[in-house]
C-alpha positions as a printed NumPy array, in Angstrom:
array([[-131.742,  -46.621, -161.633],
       [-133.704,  -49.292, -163.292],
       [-134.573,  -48.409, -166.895],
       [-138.556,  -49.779, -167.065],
       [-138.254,  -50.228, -171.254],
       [-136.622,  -53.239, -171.621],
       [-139.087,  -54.941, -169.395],
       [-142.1  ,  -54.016, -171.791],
       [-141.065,  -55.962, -174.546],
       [-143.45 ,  -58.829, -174.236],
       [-146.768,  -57.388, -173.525],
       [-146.257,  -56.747, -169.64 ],
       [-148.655,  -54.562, -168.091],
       [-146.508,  -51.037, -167.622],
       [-148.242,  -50.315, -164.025],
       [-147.108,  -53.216, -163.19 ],
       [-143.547,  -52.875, -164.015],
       [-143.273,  -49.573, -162.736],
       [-144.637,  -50.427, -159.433],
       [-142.409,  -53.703, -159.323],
       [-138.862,  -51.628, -160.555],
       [-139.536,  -48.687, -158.157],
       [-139.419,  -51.206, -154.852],
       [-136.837,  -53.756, -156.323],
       [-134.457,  -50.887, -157.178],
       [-133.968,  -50.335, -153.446],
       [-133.643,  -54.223, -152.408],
       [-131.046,  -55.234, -155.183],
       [-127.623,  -55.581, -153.877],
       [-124.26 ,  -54.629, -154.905],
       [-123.219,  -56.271, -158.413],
       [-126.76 ,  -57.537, -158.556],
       [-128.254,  -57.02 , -161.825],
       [-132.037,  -57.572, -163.388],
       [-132.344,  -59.862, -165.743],
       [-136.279,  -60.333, -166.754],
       [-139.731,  -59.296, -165.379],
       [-142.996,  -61.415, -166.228],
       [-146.39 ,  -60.103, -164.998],
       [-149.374,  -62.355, -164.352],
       [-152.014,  -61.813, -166.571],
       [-155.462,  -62.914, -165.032],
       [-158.069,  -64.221, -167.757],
       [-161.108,  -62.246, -165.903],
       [-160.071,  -59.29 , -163.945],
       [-156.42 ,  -58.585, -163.881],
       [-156.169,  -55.672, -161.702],
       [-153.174,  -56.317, -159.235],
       [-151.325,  -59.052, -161.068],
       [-147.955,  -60.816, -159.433],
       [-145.03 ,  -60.507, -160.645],
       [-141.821,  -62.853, -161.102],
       [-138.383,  -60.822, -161.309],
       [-134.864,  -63.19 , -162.   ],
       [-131.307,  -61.724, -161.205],
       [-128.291,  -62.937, -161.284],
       [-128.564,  -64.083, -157.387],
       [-132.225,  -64.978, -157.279],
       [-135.829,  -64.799, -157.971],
       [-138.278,  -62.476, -156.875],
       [-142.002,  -63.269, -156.252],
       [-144.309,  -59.815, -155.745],
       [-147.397,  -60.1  , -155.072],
       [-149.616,  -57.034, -154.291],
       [-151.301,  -56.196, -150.752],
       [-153.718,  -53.467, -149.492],
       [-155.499,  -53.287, -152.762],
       [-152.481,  -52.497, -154.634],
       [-151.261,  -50.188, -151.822],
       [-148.017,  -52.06 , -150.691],
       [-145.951,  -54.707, -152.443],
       [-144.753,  -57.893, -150.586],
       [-141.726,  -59.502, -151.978],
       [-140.206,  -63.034, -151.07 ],
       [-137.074,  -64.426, -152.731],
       [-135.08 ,  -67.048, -152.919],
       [-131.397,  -67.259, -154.093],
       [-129.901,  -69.47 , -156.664],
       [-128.14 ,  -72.062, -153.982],
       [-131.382,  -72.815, -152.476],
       [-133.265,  -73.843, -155.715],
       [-133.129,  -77.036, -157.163],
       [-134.636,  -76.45 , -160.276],
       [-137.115,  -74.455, -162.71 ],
       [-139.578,  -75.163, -165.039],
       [-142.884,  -74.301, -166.822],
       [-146.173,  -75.798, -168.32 ],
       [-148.353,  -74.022, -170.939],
       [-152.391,  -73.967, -170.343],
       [-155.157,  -72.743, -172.031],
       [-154.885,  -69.14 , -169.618],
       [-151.244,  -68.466, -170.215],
       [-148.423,  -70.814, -168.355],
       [-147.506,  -72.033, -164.93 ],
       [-144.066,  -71.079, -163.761],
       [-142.841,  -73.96 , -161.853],
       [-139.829,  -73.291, -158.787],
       [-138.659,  -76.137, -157.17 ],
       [-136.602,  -75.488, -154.042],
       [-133.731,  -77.572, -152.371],
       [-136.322,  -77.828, -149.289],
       [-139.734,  -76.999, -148.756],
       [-142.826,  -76.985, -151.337],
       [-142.991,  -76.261, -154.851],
       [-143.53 ,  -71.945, -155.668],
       [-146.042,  -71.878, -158.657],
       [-147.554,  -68.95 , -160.361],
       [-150.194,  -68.85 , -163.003],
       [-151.319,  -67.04 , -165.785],
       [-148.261,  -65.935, -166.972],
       [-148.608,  -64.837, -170.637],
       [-146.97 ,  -67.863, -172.632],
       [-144.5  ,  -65.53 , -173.96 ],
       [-143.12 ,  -64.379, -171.165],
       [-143.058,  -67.841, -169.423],
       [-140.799,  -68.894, -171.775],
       [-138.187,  -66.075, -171.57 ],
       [-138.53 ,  -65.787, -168.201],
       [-137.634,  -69.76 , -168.048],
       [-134.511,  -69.752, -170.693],
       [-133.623,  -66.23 , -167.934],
       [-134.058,  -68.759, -164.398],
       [-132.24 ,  -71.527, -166.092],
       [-129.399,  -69.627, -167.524],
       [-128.855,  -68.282, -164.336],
       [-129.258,  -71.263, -162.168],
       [-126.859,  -73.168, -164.317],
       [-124.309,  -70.363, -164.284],
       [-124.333,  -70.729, -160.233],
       [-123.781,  -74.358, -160.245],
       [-120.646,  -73.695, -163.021],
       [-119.108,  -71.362, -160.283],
       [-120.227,  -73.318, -157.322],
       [-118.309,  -76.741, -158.763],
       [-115.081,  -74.482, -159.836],
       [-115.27 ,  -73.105, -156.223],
       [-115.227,  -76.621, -154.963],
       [-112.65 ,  -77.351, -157.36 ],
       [-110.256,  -74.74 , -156.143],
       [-110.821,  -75.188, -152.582],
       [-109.838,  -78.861, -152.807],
       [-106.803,  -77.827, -154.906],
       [-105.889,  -75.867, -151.923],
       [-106.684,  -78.286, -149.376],
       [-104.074,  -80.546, -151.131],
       [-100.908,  -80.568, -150.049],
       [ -98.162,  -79.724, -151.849],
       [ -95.008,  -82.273, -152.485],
       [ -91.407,  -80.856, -151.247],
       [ -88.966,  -80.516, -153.788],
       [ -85.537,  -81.491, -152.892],
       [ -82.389,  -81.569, -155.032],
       [ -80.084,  -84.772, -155.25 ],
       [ -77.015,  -84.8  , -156.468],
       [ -75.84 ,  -87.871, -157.713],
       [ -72.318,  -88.417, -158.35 ],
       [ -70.85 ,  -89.59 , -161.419],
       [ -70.378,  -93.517, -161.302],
       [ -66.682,  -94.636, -161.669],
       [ -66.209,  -97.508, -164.114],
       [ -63.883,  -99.6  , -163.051],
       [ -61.339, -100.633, -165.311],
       [ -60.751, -104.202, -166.568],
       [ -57.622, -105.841, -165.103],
       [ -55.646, -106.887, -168.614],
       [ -56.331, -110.355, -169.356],
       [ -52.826, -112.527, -171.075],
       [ -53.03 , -114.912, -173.348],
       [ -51.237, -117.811, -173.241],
       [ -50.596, -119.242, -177.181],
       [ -49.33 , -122.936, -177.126],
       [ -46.905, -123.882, -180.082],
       [ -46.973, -126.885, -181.201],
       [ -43.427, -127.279, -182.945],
       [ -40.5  , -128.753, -180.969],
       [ -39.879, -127.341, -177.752],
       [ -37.422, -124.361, -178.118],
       [ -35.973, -121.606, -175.351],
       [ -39.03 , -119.443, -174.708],
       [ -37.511, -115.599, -173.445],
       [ -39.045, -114.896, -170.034],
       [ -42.115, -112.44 , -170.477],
       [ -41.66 , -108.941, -169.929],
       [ -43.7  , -107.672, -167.29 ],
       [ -45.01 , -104.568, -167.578],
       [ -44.628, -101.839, -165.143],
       [ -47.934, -101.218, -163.248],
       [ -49.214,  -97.376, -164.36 ],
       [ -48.49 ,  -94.071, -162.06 ],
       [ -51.774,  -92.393, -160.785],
       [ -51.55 ,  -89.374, -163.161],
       [ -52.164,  -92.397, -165.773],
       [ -54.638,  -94.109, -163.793],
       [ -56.461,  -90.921, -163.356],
       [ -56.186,  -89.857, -167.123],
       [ -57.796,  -92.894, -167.88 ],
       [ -60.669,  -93.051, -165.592],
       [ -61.413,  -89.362, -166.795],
       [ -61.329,  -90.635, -170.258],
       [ -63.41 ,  -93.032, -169.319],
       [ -66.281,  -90.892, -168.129],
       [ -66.185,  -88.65 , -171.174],
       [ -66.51 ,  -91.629, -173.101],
       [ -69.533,  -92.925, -171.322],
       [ -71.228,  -89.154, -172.041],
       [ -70.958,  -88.966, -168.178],
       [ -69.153,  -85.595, -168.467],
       [ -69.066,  -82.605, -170.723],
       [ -66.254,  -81.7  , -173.121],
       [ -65.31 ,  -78.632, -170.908],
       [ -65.731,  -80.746, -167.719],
       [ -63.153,  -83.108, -169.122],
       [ -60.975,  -80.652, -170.749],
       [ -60.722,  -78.236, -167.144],
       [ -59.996,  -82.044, -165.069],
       [ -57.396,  -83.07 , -167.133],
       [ -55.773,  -79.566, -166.743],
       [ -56.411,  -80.159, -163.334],
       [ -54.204,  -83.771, -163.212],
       [ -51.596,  -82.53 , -165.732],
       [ -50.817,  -79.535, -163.486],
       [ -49.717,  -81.768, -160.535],
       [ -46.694,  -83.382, -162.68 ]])
């Protein structure tokens, strides 16, 4: 139920608003909520005034019929208006709808007042839709995009091979004496060889201390 005080606070007429709450309680939806009510005010004779009601989903336009009898109501929602504004006169204000299609929705005589709360009310709203409307977008294109597969490679540790020693050869230049053959050294094992290379690789920060401490466990066990 509609509490009718917090519409009164700017002068509207109170027939009015009752009139206006008691049909638009039944036509508000779910979640739907009432945000301000302006009431034409008529310099001359302002017997059944229109009314402009903004929700959070759209904005109602009641205008009277019968002599006050019924109550015809036409609204539009947020996506199909384009924008809002108003213009002050010497009799109150014009309220100013602009829709995506179709003409312009203008009401006059609303009390200046209550043209400009019920303006800061359509554009707060209208601006609020297009916030949710773009993250909407947003998140549909997000998942529209698809995904990259993630797959694991292993790379395996690169094996530096080890320089073949190089001899050097010194030349003497005193008289020629008996030069003892060279020894030639005998070429390492593979437990060695493989000591080595592992030494190697935990030099080069290519494996861990405990990755080089369990492998050389590993090559010592074989002897």
């Amino acid at each position: 139920m509609i509490l009718i005080d917090r519409f009164l606070s700017d002068e509207q007429d109170p027939k009015a608003v009752e009139r206006v709450l008691g049909k638009l309680n039944d036509i508000l939806s779910s979640n739907e909520e009432l945000i301000y009510l302006a009431v034409q005010k008529k310099p001359a004779v302002n017997l059944l005034p229109d009314c402009i009601a903004v929700s959070n989903k759209r904005i109602f336009y009641c205008e009277p019929g019968n002599f006050g009898i019924t109550m015809n109501f036409k609204d539009i929602s947020w996506k199909s208006v384009k924008e809002v504004s108003f213009k002050e006169e010497f009799f109150g204000s014009k309220f100013i709808c602009v829709p995506q299609h179709g003409e312009n929705i203008i009401t006059e005589y609303v009390p200046k007042v209550q043209a400009r709360k019920l303006y800061q009310a359509a554009i707060e709203q209208l601006e609020n839709f297009k916030e949710q409307q773009k993250q909407t977008e947003m998140d549909e294109k997000r998942a529209a995009t698809p995904r990259p597969s993630i797959s694991a490679v292993i790379e395996e540790p690169e094996v530096v091979k080890q320089p073949e020693p190089v001899e050097e050869t010194i030349a003497f230049y005193s008289p020629p004496i008996a030069v003892p053959a060279p020894v030639v050294e005998e070429p390492e094992d593979e437990t060695t060889l493989k000591l080595r290379k592992l030494k190697t690789l935990f030099d080069k920060h290519l494996i861990t201390q405990e990755e080089y401490d369990a492998k050389k466990a590993d090559i010592l066990d074989t002897l």
